[in-house]
C-alpha positions in Angstrom: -4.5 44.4 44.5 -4.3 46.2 41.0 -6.8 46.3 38.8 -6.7 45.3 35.0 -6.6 48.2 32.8 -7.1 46.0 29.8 -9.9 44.0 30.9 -12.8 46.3 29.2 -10.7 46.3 25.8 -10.9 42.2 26.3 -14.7 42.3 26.7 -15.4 44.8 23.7 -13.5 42.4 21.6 -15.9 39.8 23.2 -18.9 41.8 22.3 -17.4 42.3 18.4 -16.9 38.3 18.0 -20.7 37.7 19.4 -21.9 40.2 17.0 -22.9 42.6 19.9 -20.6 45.4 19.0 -19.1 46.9 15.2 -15.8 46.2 14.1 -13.7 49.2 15.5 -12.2 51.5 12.9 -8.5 50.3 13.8 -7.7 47.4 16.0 -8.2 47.9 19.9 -5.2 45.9 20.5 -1.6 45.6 18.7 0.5 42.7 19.0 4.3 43.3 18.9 6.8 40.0 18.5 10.2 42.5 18.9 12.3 39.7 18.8 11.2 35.9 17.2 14.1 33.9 19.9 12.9 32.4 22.5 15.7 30.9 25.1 12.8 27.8 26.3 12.2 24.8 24.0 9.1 23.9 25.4 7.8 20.8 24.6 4.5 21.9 24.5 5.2 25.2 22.2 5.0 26.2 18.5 8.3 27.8 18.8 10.2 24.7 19.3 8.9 23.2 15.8 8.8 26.6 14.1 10.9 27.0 10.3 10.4 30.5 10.2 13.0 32.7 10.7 14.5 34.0 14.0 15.4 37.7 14.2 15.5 40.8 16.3 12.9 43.4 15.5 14.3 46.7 14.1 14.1 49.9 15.7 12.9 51.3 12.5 10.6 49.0 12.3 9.0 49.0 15.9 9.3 53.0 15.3 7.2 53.0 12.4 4.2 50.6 14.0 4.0 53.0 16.9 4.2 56.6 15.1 0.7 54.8 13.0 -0.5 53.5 15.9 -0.4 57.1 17.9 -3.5 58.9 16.6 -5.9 55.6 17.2 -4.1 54.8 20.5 -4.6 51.0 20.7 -2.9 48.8 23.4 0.0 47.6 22.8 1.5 44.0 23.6 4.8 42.5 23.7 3.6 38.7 23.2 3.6 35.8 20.4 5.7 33.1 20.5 8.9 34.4 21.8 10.8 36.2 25.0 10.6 39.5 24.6 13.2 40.5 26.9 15.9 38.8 25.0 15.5 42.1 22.7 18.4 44.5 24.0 16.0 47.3 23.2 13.2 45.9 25.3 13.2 48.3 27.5 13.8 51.3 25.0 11.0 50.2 22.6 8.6 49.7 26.2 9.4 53.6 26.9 8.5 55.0 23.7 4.9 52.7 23.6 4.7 54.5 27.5 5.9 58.1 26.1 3.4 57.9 22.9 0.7 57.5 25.7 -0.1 54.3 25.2 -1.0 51.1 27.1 1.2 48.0 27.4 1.3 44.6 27.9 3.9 42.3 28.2 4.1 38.5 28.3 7.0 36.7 29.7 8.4 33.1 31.1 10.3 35.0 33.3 13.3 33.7 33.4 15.8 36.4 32.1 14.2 39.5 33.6 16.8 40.6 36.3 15.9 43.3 39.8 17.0 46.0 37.7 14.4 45.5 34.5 11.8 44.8 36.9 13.0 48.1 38.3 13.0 49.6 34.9 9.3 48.2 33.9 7.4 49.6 37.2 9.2 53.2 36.8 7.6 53.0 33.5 4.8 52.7 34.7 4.0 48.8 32.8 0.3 48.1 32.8 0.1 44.7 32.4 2.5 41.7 33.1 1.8 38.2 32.7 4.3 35.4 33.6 3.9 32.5 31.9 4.6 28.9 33.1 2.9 25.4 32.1 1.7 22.5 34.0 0.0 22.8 37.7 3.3 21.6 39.5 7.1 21.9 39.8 7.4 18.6 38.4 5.3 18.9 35.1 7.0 22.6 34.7 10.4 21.3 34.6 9.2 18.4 32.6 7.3 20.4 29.6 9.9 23.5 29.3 12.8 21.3 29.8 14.3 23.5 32.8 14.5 23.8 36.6 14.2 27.9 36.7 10.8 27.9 38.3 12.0 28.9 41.5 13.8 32.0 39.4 10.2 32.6 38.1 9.0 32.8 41.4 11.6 35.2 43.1 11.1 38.0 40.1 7.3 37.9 40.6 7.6 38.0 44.6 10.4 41.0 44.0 7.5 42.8 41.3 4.9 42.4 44.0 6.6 43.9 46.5 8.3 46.7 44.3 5.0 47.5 42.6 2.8 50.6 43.7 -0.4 50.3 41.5 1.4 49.2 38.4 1.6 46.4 36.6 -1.3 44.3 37.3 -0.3 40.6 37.4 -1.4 38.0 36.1 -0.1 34.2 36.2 -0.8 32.0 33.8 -0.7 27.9 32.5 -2.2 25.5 30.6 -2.7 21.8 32.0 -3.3 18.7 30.2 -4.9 15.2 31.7 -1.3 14.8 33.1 -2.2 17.2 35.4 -4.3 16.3 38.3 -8.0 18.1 39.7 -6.5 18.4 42.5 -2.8 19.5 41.8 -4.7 22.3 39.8 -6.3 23.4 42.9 -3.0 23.4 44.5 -1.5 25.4 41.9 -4.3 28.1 41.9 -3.9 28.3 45.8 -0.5 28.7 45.7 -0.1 31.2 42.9 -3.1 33.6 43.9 -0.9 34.8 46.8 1.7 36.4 44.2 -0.9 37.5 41.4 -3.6 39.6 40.6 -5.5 36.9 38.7 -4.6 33.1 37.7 -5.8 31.6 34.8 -5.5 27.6 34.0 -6.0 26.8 30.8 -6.0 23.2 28.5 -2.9 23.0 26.5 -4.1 22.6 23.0 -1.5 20.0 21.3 -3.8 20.0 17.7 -0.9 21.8 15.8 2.0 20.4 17.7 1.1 16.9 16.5 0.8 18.4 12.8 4.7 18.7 12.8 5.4 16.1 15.2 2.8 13.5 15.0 4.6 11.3 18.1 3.7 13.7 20.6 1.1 12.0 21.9 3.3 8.9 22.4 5.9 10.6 24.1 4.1 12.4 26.3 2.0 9.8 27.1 -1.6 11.6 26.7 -5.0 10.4 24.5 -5.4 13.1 21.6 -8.7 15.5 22.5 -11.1 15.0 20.0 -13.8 16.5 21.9 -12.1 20.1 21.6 -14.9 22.7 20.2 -14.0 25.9 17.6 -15.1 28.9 19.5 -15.8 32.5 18.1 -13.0 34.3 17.3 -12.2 38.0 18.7 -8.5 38.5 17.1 -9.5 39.5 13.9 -12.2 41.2 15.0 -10.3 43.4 17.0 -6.2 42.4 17.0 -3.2 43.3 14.7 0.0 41.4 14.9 3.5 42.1 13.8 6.3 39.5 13.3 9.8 40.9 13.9 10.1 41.7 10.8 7.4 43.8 10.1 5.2 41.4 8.5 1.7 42.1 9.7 -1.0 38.8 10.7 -4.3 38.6 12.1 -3.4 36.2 15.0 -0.6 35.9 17.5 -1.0 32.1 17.2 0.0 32.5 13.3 3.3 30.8 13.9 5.0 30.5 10.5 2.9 33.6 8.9 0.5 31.7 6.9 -1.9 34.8 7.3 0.6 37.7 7.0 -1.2 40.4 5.3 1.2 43.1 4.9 4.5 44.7 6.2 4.3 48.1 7.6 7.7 49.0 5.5 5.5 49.4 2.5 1.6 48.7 3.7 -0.1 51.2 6.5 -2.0 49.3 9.0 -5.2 51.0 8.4 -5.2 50.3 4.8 -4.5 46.4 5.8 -6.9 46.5 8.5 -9.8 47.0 5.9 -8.4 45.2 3.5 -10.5 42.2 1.3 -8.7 39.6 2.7 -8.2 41.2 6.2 -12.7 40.9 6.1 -13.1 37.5 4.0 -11.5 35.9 6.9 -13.3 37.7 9.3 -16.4 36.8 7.4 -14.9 33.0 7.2 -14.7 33.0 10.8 -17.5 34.9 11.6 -19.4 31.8 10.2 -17.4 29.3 11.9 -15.7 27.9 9.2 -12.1 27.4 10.8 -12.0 23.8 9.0 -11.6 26.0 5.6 -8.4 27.6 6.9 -4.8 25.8 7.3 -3.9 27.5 10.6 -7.3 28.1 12.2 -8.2 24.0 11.8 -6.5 23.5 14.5 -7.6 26.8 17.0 -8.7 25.4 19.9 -7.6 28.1 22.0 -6.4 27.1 26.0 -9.0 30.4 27.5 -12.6 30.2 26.6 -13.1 33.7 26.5 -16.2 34.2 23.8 -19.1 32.8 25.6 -22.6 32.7 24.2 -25.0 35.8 24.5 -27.2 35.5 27.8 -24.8 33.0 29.9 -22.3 33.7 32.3 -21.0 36.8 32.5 -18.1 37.8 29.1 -16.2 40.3 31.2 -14.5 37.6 33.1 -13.2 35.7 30.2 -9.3 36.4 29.7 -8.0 36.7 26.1 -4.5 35.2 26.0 
């Protein structure tokens, strides 16, 4: 059993949304999209309706987000909408986050790492891994992401596991919609605890998804949720994100960079990070007033992980 070395940066995050804790003086957490391809088209995903452009990430560019981010030491994540192991320089760009003493994250579907990266990634050490999949069976997997390579999925994450000395924690990870059964998502929790160090099941939030395609519904055969509820909002609070590019956003579900902010080619991130606009959103949101901005009308994020003050305990929420 490992134990999540990010987990108290989620919950101070938590505490800054709630109003329990002041915004940080750079962000706790960076956000790295090294490379905008993904190799899923996921019916489910903002990637398989996204315009914006697809690209590797830079080395200069990756170079130049670390060397700023070295004297504040924030963790880092390789996350967003893509697969970051279809970078060629994945594994380079995770050794110099590691050698610049920093923590990282990285999310995956899993199905291109090989023995060798996984090799590669606990030698490291990697912190954090989470393998991402969708639905609560085989069935609904293959059906949503539009491929049979679950059982791939599965043998890298029962080679990491038994591989792995302390490092990286694991963590397994879906979203589940009302074609999913109660008790197929009980299945699916039993099943996968005996490979992870935490599962989380989430609601798939299909809100911006039917923006671009509005016959989702239909052909999926689902009801729209219109009983979905805005909840606080940590990332700007306590996130940066980088598109492959170098364009810097507030928010890893920013899909086609409707919030970009910057570009660390010509912008440093402290200067962006208390920027006027970077704080009228974060006053916008502060107040709850998603419904006044384009991409965070639709925010109805899978992991309720900002509770209110005085309920169940924060520091078990997960922040995807």
């Amino acid at each position: 059993m490992s134990i999540n070395i990010f987990q108290p940066i989620y919950k101070q995050m938590n505490d800054i949304a709630l109003g329990d804790a002041p915004l940080p003086e750079f962000p706790l957490i960076v956000d790295i999209e090294i490379t905008s391809y993904c190799n899923l088209k996921c019916i489910m995903c903002d990637h398989t309706y996204m315009d914006r452009k697809q690209e590797m990430m830079r080395e200069d560019v990756f170079n130049r987000i670390i060397e700023q981010c070295k004297l504040y030491k924030p963790a880092i994540r390789f996350i967003m909408y893509s697969e970051p192991f279809l970078h060629s320089k994945s594994l380079q760009f995770a050794e110099r986050v590691k050698e610049s003493g920093l923590l990282l994250h990285i999310t995956t579907n899993g199905t291109v790492l090989t023995k060798d990266y996984i090799d590669a990634l606990i030698k490291l050490p990697l912190d954090s891994i989470t393998f991402s999949l969708q639905g609560a069976t085989d069935e609904e997997y293959a059906y949503i992401r539009k491929n049979n390579k679950l059982p791939v999925v599965k043998e890298n994450i029962e080679y990491l596991l038994e591989k792995r000395g302390v490092k990286p924690f694991i963590q397994i990870s879906t979203t589940v919609s009302e074609r999913d059964s109660k008790e197929d998502i009980i299945k699916f929790k039993e099943r996968w605890n005996r490979y992870a160090d935490l599962v989380t099941v989430g609601t798939t939030s299909w809100a911006r998804i039917a923006r671009k395609k509005p016959d989702i519904f239909d052909i999926i055969g689902i009801q729209p949720n219109i009983d979905r509820k805005y909840i606080r909002c940590s990332d700007v609070m306590g996130k940066m994100c980088f598109f492959a590019n170098g364009d810097i956003t507030v928010c890893c579900d920013d899909v086609e960079g409707k919030l970009v902010m910057g570009n660390i080619l010509k912008d440093s991130m402290k200067t962006v990070w208390d920027s006027e606009p970077y704080n009228g959103l974060r006053l916008k949101l502060k107040n709850m007033k998603m419904h006044m901005l384009d991409l965070c009308k639709d925010c109805y994020p899978a992991y309720d992980f900002a509770k209110e003050p005085n309920k169940e305990d924060q520091s078990k929420y997960i922040i995807s």
